[in-house]
TORVO-399110 format. One record per residue (C-alpha): x, y, z. Coordinates in steps of 0.05 Angstrom, whole numbers. Last residue first. Layout:
% TORVO-399110
x, y, z
X, Y, Z
...
END
This chain:
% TORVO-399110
x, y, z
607, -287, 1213
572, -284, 1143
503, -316, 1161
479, -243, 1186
502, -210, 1112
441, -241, 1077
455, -256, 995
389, -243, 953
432, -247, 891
437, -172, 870
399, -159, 815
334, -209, 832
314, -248, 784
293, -242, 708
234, -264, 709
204, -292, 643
248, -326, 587
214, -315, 518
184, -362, 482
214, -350, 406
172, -325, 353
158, -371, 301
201, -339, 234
169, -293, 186
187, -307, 113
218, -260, 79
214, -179, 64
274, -135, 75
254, -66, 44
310, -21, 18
295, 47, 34
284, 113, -3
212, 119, 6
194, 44, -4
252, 14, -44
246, -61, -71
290, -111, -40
240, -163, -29
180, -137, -60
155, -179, -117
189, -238, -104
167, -241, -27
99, -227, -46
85, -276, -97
113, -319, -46
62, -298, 7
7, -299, -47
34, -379, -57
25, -387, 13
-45, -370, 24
-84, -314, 64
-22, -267, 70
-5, -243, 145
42, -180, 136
93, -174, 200
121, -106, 218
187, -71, 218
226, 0, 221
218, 18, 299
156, 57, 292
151, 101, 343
101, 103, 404
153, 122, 452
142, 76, 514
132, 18, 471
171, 25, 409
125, 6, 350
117, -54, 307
81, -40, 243
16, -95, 232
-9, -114, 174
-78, -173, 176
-101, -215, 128
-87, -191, 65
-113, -218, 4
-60, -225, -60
-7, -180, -93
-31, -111, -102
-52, -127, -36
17, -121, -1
36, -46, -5
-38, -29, 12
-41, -61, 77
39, -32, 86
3, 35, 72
-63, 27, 126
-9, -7, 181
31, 63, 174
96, 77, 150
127, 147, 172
191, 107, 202
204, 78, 129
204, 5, 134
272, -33, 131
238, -103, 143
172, -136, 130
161, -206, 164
116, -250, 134
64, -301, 156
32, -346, 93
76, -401, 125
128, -434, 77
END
């Protein structure tokens, strides 16, 4: 298990200060981060909580996995490696040219 954890069902309110204090009472963190919308600025409900060992990330996972944080259930597990994404995405309409039709 990776010391990398993903933190879901977050109030909307919930900053990266509160989820850095949410997760000490249970060993050093490394870094919090709340995933935001990114033309809005909103949260959208999740972030990732880097713990500095695996066994604070566990004592994290048992602790708070399914606990309430302002009247929602929190979601926390393991984070899983990000998946490359595809880039391009092509053109829309297939780049056909009408002249070689006739």
């Amino acid at each position: 298990m990776g010391s990398k954890l993903y933190v879901g069902g977050l109030p909307y309110a919930t900053t990266e200060s509160q989820l850095t204090t949410l997760f000490a009472a249970h060993g050093t963190v490394e870094s919090a981060r709340v995933i935001a919308d990114k033309f809005t600025g909103q949260s959208r409900g999740f972030g990732f909580v880097e713990m500095s060992t695996t066994e604070e990330a566990t004592a994290a996972i048992t602790a708070l996995n399914g606990t309430q944080l302002d009247g929602r259930s929190l979601t926390v597990n393991e984070a899983k490696p990000q998946e490359p994404r595809s880039g391009g995405g092509g053109g829309r309409f297939g780049g056909g040219n009408d002249r070689n039709r006739y």
